[in-house]
Kinemage of the C-alpha trace (Angstrom):
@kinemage 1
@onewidth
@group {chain A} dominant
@subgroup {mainchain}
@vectorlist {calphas} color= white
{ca unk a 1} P -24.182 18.221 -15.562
{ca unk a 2} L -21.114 19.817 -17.153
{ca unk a 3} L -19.183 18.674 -19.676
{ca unk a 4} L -16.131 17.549 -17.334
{ca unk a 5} L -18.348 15.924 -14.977
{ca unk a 6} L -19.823 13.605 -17.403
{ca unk a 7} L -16.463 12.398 -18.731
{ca unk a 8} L -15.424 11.486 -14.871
{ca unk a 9} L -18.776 9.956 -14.047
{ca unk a 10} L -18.417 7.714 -17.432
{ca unk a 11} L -14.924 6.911 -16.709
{ca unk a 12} L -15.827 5.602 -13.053
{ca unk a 13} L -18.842 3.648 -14.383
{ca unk a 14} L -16.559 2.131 -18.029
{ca unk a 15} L -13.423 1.831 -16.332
{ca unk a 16} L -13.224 1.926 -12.150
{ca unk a 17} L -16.806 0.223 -11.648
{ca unk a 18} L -16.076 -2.719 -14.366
{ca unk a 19} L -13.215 -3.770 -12.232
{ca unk a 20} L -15.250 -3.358 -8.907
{ca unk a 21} L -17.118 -1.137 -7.504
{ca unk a 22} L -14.800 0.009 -4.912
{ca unk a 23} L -11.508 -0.533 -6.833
{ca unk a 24} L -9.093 2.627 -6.604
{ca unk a 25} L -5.781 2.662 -8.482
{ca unk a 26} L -3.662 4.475 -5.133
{ca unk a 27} L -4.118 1.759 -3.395
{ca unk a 28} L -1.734 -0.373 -6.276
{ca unk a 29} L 0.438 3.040 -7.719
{ca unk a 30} L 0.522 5.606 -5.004
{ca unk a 31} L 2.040 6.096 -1.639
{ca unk a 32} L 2.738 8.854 1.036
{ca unk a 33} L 5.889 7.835 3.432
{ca unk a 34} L 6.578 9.676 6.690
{ca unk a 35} L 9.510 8.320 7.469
{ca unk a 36} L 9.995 10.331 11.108
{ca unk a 37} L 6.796 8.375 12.030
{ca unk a 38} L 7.754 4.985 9.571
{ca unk a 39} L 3.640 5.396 8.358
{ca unk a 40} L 2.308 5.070 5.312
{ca unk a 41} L -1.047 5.791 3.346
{ca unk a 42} L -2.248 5.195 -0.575
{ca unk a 43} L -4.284 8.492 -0.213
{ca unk a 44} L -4.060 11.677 1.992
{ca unk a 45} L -7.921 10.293 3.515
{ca unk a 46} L -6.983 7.425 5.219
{ca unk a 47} L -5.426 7.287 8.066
{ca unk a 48} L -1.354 5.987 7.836
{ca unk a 49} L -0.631 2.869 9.340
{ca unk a 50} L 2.509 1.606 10.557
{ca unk a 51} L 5.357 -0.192 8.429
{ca unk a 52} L 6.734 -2.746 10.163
{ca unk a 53} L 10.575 -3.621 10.207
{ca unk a 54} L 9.517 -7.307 10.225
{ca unk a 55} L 8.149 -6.360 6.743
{ca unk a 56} L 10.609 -4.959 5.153
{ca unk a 57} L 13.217 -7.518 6.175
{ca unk a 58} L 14.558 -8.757 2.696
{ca unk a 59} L 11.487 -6.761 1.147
{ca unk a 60} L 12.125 -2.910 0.464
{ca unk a 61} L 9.177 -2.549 -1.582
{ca unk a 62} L 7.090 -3.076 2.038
{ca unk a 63} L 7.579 0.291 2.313
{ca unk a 64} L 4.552 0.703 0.215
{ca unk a 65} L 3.512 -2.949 -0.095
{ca unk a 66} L 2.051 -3.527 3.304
{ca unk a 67} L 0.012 -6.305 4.773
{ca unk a 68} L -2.395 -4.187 5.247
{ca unk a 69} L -2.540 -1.988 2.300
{ca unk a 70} L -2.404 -5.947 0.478
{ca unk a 71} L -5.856 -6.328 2.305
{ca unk a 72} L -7.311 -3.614 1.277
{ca unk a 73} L -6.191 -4.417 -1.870
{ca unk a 74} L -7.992 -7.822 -1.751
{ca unk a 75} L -11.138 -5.611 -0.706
{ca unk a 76} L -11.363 -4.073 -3.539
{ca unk a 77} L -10.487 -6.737 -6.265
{ca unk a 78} L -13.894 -8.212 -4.634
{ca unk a 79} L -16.226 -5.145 -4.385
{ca unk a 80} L -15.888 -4.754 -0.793
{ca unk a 81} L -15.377 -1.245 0.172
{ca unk a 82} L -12.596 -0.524 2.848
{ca unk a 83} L -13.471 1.679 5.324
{ca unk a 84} L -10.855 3.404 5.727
{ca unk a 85} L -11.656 4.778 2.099
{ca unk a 86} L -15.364 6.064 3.989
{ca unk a 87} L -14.563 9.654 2.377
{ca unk a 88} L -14.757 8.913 -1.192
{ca unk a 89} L -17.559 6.037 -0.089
{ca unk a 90} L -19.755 9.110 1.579
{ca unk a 91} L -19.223 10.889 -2.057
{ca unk a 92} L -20.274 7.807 -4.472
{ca unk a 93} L -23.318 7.211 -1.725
{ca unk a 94} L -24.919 11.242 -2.630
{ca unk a 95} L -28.144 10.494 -4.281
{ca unk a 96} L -27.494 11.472 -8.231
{ca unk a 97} L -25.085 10.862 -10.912
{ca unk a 98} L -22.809 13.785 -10.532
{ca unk a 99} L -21.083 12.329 -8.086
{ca unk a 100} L -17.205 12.236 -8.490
{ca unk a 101} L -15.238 11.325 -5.953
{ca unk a 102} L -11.295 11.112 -5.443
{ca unk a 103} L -10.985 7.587 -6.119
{ca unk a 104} L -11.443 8.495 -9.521
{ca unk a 105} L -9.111 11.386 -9.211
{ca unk a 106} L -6.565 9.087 -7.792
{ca unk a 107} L -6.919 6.770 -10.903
{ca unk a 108} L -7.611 8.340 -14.345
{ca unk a 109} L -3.325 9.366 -13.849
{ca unk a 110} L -2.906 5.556 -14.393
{ca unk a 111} L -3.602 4.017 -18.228
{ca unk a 112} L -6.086 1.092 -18.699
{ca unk a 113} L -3.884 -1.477 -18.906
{ca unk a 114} L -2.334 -0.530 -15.574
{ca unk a 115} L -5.444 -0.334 -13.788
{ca unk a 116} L -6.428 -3.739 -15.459
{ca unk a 117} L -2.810 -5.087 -14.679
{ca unk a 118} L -3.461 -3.937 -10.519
{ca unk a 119} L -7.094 -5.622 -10.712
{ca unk a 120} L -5.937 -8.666 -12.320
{ca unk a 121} L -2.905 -9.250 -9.828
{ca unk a 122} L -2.604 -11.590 -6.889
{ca unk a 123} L -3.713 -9.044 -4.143
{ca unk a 124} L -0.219 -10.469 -2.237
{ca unk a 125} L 2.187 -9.152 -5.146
{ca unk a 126} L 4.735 -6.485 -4.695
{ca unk a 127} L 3.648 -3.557 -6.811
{ca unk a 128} L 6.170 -1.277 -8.204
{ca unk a 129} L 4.985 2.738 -7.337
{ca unk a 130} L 4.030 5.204 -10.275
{ca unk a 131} L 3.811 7.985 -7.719
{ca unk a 132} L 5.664 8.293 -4.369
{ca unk a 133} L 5.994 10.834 -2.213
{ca unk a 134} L 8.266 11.105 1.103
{ca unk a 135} L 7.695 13.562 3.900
{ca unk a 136} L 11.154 13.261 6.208
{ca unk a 137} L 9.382 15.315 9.180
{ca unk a 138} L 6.548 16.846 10.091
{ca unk a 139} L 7.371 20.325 10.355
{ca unk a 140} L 8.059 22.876 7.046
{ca unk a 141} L 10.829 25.020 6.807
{ca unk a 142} L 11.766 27.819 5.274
């Protein structure tokens, strides 16, 4: 196992896996927001869901702080793995310890103490982005 590999598998085992098991740091500090569809995702493997207008009513930070992205939230605060996070579940499930997937990726950017802050939290609380990024269509121009 190289070098690089061993430093991510040790940081999901001392740092992710002491939280839970299934706890990933997007799902607290990172969003994706297409607003021409008003969906939103954590990760680029999930599929977006829907924010509703009800939602962000009085709340702008719904935009990212979702009822359902909350629940999947509470999923992971309690080991239970969400499954619409099955991609980086199929990696962590390969037989062997070289396994890294994206969760970890997604939340070595974040210090200790904000990943302990997220896994600590009421699973309900409005969490401020680190990293936010807004697609206004679907289509790229030149």
């Amino acid at each position: 196992m190289s070098e690089d590999v061993e430093k991510l598998v040790k940081y999901r085992k001392e740092v992710l896996d002491t939280k839970s098991t299934s706890f990933c740091g997007a799902k607290w500090y990172n969003a994706t927001t297409w607003l021409g569809s008003g969906t939103t995702a954590s990760c680029h493997h999930p599929p977006a869901h829907k924010i509703t207008l009800i939602e962000l009513d009085g709340n702008h930070s719904a935009i990212h702080n979702t009822k359902h992205k909350k629940a999947m939230r509470k999923m992971m605060q309690t080991g239970e793995r969400p499954r619409e996070c099955e991609y980086c579940w199929k990696i962590e499930d390969i037989p062997g310890d070289t396994r890294v997937s994206d969760r970890v990726f997604k939340s070595n950017i974040y210090t200790n103490d904000q990943l302990e802050a997220a896994h600590k939290a009421d699973y309900n609380d409005n969490t401020m982005l680190k990293t936010f990024e807004i697609a206004f269509d679907r289509v790229c121009k030149r």
